[in-house]
C-alpha positions as CSV (number, residue, x, y, z in Angstrom):
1,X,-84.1,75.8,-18.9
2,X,-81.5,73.8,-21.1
3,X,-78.8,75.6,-19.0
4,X,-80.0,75.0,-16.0
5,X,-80.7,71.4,-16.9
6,X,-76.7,71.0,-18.3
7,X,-75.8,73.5,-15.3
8,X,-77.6,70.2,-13.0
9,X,-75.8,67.8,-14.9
10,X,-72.5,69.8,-14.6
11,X,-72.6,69.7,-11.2
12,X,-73.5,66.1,-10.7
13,X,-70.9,65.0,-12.7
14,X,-68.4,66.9,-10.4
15,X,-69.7,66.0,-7.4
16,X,-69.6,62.4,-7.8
17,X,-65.8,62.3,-8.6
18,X,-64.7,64.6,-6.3
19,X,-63.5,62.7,-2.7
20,X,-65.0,63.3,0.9
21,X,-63.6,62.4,3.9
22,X,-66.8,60.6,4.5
23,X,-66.0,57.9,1.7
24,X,-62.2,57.1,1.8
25,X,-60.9,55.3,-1.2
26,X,-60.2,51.7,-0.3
27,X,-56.9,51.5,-2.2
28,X,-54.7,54.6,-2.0
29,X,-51.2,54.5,-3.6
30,X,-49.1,57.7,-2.4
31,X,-45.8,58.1,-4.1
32,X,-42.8,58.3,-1.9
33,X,-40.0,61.0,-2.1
34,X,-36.7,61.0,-0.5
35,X,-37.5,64.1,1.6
36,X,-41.1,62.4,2.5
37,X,-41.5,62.1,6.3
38,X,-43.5,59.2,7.7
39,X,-45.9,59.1,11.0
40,X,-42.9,57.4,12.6
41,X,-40.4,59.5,11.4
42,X,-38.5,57.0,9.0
43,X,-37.7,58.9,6.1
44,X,-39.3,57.7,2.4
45,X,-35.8,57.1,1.2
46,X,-35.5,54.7,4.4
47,X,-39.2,53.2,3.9
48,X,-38.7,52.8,-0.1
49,X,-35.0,50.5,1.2
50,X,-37.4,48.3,3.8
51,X,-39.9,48.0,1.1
52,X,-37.4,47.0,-1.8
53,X,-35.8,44.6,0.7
54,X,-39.2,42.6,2.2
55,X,-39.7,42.2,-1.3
56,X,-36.2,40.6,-2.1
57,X,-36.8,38.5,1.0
58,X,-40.5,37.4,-0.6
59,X,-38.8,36.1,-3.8
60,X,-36.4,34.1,-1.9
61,X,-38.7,32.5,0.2
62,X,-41.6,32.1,-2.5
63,X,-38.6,30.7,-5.0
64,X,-39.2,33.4,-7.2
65,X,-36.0,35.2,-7.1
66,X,-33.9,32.0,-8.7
67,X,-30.5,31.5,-7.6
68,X,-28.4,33.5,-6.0
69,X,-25.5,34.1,-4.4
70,X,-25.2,37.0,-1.9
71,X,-28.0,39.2,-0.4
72,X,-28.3,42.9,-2.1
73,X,-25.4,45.3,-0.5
74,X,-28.0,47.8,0.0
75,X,-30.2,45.0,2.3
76,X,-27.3,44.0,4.8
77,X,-29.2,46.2,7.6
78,X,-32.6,44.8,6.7
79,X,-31.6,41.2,6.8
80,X,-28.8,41.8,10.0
81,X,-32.3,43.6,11.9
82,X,-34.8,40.6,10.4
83,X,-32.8,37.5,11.2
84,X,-31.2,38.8,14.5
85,X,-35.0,40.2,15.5
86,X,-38.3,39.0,16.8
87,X,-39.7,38.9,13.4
88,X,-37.4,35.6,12.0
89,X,-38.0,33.8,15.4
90,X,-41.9,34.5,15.2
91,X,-41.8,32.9,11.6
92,X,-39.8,29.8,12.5
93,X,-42.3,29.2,15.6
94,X,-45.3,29.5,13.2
95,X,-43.8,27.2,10.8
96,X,-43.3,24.6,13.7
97,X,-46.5,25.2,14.8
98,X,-47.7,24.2,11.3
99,X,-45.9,21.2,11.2
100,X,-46.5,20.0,14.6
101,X,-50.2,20.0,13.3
102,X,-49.8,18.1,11.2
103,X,-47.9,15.8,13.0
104,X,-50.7,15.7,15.2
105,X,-53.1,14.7,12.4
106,X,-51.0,12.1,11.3
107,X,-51.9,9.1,13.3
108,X,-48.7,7.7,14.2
109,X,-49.0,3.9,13.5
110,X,-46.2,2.6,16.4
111,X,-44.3,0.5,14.5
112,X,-41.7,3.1,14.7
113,X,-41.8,3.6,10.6
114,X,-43.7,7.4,10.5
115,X,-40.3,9.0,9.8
116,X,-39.7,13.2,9.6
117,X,-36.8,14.3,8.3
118,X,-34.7,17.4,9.5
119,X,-31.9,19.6,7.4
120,X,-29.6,21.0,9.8
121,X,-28.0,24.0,8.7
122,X,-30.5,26.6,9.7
123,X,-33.3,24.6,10.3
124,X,-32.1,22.5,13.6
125,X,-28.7,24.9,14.1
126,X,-27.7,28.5,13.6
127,X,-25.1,29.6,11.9
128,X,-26.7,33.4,12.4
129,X,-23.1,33.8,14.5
130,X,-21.1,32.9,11.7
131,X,-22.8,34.9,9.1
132,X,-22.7,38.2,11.6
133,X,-18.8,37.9,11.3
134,X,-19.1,37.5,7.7
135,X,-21.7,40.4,6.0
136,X,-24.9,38.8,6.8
137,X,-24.6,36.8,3.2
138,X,-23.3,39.7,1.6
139,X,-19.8,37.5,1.0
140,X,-19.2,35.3,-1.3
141,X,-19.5,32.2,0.5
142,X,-16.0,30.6,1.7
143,X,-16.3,27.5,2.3
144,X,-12.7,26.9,4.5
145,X,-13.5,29.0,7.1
146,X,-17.3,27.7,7.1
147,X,-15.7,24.2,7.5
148,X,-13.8,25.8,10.9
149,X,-16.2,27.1,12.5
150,X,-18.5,23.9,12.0
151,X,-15.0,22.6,13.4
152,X,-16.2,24.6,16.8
153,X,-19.2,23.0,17.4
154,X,-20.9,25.7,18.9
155,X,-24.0,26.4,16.3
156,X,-26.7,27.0,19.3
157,X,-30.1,25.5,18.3
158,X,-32.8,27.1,16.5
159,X,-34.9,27.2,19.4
160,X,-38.7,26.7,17.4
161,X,-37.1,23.5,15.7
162,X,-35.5,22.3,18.9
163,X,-39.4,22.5,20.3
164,X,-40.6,20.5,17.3
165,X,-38.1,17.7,17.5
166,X,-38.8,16.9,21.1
167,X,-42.4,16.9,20.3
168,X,-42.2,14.7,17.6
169,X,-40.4,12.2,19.7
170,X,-42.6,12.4,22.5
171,X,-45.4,11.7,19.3
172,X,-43.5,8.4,18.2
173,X,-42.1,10.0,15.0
174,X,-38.6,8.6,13.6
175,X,-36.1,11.3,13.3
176,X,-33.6,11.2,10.3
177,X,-31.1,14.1,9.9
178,X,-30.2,14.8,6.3
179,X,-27.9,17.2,5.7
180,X,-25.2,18.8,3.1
181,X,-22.4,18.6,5.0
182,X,-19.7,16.2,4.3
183,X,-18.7,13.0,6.2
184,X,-15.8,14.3,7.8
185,X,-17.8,16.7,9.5
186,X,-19.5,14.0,11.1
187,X,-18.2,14.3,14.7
188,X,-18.2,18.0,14.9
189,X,-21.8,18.0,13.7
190,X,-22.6,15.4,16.1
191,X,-21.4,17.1,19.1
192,X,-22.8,20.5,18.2
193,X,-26.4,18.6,17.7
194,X,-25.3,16.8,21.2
195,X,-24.3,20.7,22.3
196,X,-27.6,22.2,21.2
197,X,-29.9,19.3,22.6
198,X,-30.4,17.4,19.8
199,X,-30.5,13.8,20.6
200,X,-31.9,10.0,19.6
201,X,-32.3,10.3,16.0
202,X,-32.6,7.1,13.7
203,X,-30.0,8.2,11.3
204,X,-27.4,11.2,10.6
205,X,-26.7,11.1,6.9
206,X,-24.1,13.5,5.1
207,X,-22.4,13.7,2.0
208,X,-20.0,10.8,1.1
209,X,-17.6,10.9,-1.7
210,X,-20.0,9.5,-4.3
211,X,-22.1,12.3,-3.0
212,X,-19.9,14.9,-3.5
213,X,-20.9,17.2,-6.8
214,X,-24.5,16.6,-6.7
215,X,-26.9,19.5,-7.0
216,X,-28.6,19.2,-2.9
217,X,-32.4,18.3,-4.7
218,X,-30.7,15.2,-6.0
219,X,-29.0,14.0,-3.6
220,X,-31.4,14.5,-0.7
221,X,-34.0,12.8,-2.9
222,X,-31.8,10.1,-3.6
223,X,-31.2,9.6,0.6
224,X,-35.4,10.3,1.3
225,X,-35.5,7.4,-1.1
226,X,-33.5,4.8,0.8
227,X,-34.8,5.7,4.0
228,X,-38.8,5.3,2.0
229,X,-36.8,1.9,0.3
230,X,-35.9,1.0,4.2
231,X,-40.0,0.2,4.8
232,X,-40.6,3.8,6.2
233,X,-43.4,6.1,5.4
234,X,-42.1,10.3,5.5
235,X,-44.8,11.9,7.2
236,X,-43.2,15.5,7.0
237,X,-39.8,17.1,6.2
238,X,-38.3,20.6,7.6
239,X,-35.7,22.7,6.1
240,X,-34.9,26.1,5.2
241,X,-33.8,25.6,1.2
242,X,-36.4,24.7,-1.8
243,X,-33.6,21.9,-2.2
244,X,-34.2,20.3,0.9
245,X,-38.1,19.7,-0.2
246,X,-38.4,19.0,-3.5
247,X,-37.3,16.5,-6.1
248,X,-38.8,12.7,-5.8
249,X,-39.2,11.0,-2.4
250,X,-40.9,13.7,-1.1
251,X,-42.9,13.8,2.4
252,X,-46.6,13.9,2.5
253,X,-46.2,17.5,3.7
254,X,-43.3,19.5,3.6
255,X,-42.2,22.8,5.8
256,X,-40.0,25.9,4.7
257,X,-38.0,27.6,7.2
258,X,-37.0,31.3,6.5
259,X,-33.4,32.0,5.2
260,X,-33.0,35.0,3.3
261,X,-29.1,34.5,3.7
262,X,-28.1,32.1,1.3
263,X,-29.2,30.1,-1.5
264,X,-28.0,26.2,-2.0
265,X,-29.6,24.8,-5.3
């Protein structure tokens, strides 16, 4: 009778841990080899790259990953295939979205003072072309032949910010254009805006000499405050660095682009 009794709880015991299909786990961590074949037929060498990569890109974007200087060699493809693909023009129209929500909540007062603020580089222009011809921000950045081919004036718009602009306009909003680049650039950066459909902002502010040196937090803090210091209020701010949006002065809401190509503290 004992034995069958412990013979019972034996059984029990293995029964309950063992799995059935009928009760799935609801976590389920498989290891990966490099011989692994997926569903899809991407090997688990190929699938473990994607994975390492989306979660190089996460850091950057979250601010986690610090600063840096050039993407991972080994992530060229992922970033040539996520920035040149749907996926990077699917997040920039859901950021828009956001903000134009917002903007939309806002309650624009009339008096023309409800200002927004816009970066440039990769926020209202691409530079995608450039980067193409130089490793996808696997180079160390070169800042001569940058400055040329701002030179050409032919950065096409990034097409979800070009959609927010307009709307904010057509809302009453006060455009101000705050950017890193220089003051000599200013006619080459006016006619590519001009170029890409850009038009009617309040203000175009670059770098000036007394400019030149400062960490990009500073000194775009420094410039949100004047504009705050000029009687406006800034009702939301777009751009695709953690510089652009943070520091003092900052907008009631602010609204990170994706940019997994380069870092500008």
């Amino acid at each position: 009778m004992a034995f069958t009794q412990w013979g019972v709880v034996l059984l029990l015991i293995i029964v309950s841990v063992e799995p059935t299909s009928s009760s799935p786990s609801i976590i389920q961590i498989t290891p990966e080899t490099g011989t692994l074949l997926a569903n899809d037929g991407v090997s688990g060498s190929r699938r473990s790259l994607d994975l390492y990569c989306e979660s190089w890109r996460f850091t950057v974007e979250t601010n986690d990953a610090g600063i840096w200087t050039r993407i991972p060699r080994r992530c060229v493809d992922f970033v040539k295939d996520y920035i040149t693909g749907e996926r990077y023009r699917s997040e920039s129209e859901a950021v828009a979205d956001n903000a134009l929500e917002h903007a939309k909540a806002v309650g624009v007062s009339g008096n023309g003072k409800d200002a927004w603020v816009f970066d440039i580089d990769e926020t209202l222009l691409s530079n995608v072309p450039y980067y193409a011809a130089h490793g996808f921000g696997s180079e160390i950045f070169d800042e001569p032949s940058f400055d040329n081919w701002v030179n050409v004036a032919e950065a096409p718009a990034l097409l979800a910010s070009l959609r927010l602009y307009k709307n904010l306009q057509e809302c009453g909003f006060t455009i101000f254009l705050l950017t890193g680049r220089s003051e000599f650039q200013r006619n080459a950066t006016v006619r590519n805006l001009q170029y890409a459909g850009y038009s009617n902002w309040e203000r175009l502010i670059l770098r000036g000499d007394a400019d030149q040196g400062k960490p990009a937090s500073i000194y775009k803090s420094e410039k949100r405050k004047e504009i705050e210091d000029d009687g406006y209020i800034i009702r939301g701010n777009s751009g695709d660095q953690w510089s652009d949006l943070m520091g003092f002065a900052v907008a009631q809401r602010s609204f990170k682009l994706p940019n997994p190509l380069y870092y500008i503290a």
